[in-house]
C-alpha positions in Angstrom: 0.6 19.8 -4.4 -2.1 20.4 -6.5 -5.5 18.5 -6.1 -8.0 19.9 -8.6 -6.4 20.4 -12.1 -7.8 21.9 -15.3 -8.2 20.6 -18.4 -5.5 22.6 -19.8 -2.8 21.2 -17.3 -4.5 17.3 -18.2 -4.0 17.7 -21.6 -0.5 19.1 -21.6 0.4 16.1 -19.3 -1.2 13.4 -21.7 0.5 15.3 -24.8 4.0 15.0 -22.7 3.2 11.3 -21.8 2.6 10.8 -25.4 6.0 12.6 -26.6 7.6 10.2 -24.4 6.0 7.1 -25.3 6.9 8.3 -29.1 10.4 8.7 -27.8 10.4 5.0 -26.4 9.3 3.8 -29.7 11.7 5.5 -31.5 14.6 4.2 -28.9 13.0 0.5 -29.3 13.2 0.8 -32.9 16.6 2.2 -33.0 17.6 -0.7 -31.0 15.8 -3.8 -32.2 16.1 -3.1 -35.8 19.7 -3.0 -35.9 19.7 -5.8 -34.0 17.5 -8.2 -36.0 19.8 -7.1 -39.4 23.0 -8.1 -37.8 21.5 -11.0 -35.9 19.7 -12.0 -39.2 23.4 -11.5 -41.1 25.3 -13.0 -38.6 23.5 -16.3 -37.2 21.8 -18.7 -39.5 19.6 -20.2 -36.8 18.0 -16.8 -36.3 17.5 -15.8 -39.6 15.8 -19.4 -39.9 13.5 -18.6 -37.3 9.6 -17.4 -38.4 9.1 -14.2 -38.9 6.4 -13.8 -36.2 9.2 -14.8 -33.4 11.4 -12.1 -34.9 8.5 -9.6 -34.7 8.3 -10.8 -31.0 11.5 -10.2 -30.1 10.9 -6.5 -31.4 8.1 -6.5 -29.4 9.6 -7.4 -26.2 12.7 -4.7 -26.6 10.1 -1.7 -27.5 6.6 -1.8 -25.8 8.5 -1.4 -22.3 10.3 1.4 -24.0 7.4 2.9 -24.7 5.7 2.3 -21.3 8.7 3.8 -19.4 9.5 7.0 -21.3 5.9 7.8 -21.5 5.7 7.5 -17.7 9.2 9.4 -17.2 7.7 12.0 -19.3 4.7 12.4 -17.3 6.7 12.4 -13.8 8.6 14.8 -15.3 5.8 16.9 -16.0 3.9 16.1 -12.6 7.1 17.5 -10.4 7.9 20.5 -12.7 4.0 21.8 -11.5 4.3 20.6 -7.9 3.6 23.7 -5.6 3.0 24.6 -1.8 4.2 21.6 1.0 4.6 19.0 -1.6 7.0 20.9 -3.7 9.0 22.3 -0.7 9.3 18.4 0.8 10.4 16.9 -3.0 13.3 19.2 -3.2 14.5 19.0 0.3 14.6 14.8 0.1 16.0 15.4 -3.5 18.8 17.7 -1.5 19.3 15.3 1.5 19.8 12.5 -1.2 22.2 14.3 -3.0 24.1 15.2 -0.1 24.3 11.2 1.3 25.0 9.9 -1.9 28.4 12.6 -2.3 29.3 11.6 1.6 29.2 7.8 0.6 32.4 5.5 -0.4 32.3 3.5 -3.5 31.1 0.6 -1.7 28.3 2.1 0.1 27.2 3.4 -3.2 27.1 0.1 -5.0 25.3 -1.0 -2.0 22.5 1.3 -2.3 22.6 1.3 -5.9 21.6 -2.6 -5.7 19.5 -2.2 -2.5 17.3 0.1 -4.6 17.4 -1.7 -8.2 17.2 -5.6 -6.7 14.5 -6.7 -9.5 17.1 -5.0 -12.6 20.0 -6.7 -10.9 18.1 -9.9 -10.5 16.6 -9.6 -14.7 20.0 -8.1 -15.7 22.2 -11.1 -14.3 20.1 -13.7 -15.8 19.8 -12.0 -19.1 23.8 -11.4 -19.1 24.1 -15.4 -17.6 21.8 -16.3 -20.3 23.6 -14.7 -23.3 26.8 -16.0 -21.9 26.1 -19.4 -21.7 24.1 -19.5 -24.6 27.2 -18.2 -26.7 29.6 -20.6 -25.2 27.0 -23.6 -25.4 26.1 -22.9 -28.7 29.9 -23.1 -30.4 29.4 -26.7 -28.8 29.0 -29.0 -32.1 28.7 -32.1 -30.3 25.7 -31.3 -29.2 22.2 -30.9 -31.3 20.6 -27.9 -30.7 17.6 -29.2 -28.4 20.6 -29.9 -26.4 22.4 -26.6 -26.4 18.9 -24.7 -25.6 18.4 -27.1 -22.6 22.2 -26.5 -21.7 21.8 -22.8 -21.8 18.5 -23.0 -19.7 20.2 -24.7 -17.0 23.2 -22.7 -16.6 21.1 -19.6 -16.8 18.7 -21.0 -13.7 21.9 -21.7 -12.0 23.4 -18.4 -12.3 20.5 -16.9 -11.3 19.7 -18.9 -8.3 23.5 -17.8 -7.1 22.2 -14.0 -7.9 19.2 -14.4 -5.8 21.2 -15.9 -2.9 23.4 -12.9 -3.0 20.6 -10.7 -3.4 19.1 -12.5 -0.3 22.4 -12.1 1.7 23.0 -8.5 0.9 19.7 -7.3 2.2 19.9 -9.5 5.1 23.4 -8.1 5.7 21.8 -4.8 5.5 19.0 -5.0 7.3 21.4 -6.4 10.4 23.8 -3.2 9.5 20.2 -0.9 9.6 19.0 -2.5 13.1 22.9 -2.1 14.5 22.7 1.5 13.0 19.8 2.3 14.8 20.7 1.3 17.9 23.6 3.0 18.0 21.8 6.4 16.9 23.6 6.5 13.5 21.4 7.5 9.5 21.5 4.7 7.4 18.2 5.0 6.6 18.8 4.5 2.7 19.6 1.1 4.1 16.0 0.0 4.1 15.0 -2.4 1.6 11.5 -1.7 0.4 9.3 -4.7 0.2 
């Protein structure tokens, strides 16, 4: 791994960083405004709202677009020019990770796969819980719509509150399988939840 870099390699890594963070906001774009025309067609409560809420619901789909495609990019960048030790040690955990994840069932996968992506399993079940009780709440005319948003709201905090209990059980569960695995001298060490 390289310590000292020159001013060549810096700027090439902040104009790859950059391409990325263009690429975000392009994707962003791509996504939020096709999704303000439909939602603006479709549903008269949204295309009621004030334009500034709109704009903020652009807002929140692209600048983390653009945060995490510029900093892909630039990861990208910083492994192609790894040399020496550091290189040598990437590639041979990139190699022993490929080799456990082709050895592993389809459960053990989805185990790891949500023992290493807890936070986008937590924010992706309450988004999905959110949107699904919000459409069913909403076709609800008996209700005014201070009603339906409070309705949604609580079945979304319920949801979620049974996705963090199963996220809480599934690490415990594997942090007992990790201390059994260790005692009896096996590798499960993708088991480990970091904190």
């Amino acid at each position: 791994m390289k310590i000292g870099l020159s001013d060549e390699e810096i700027r090439e890594h902040r104009a790859v960083t950059i391409q990325g963070a263009v690429e975000g906001a392009l994707i962003g774009t791509g996504i939020a405004f096709p999704a303000f025309y439909l939602l603006n067609k479709r549903f008269r409560y949204y295309h009621s709202l004030p334009l500034p809420l709109k704009v903020l619901g652009g807002v929140i789909v692209i600048t983390p677009l653009i945060s995490i495609r510029g900093e892909q990019r630039g990861l990208e960048y910083d492994r192609q020019h790894w040399t020496g030790v550091g290189k040598t040690e990437l590639e041979r955990s990139e190699q022993a990770e490929r080799e456990r994840w082709a050895s592993m069932g389809l459960k053990d996968k989805v185990a790891y796969w949500a023992a290493r992506h807890q936070l986008s399993v937590i924010m992706g079940s309450w988004a999905t819980t959110m949107t699904i009780a919000g459409h069913i709440i909403l076709r609800d005319p008996m209700l005014t719509m201070s009603q339906k948003v409070v309705q949604a709201r609580l079945w979304a905090q319920g949801l979620t509150i049974g996705v963090l209990i199963a996220t809480a059980a599934l690490t415990h569960a594997q942090r007992v399988d990790a201390v059994e695995t260790r005692r009896h001298g096996g590798d499960h060490s993708w088991l480990h939840v970091r904190d």
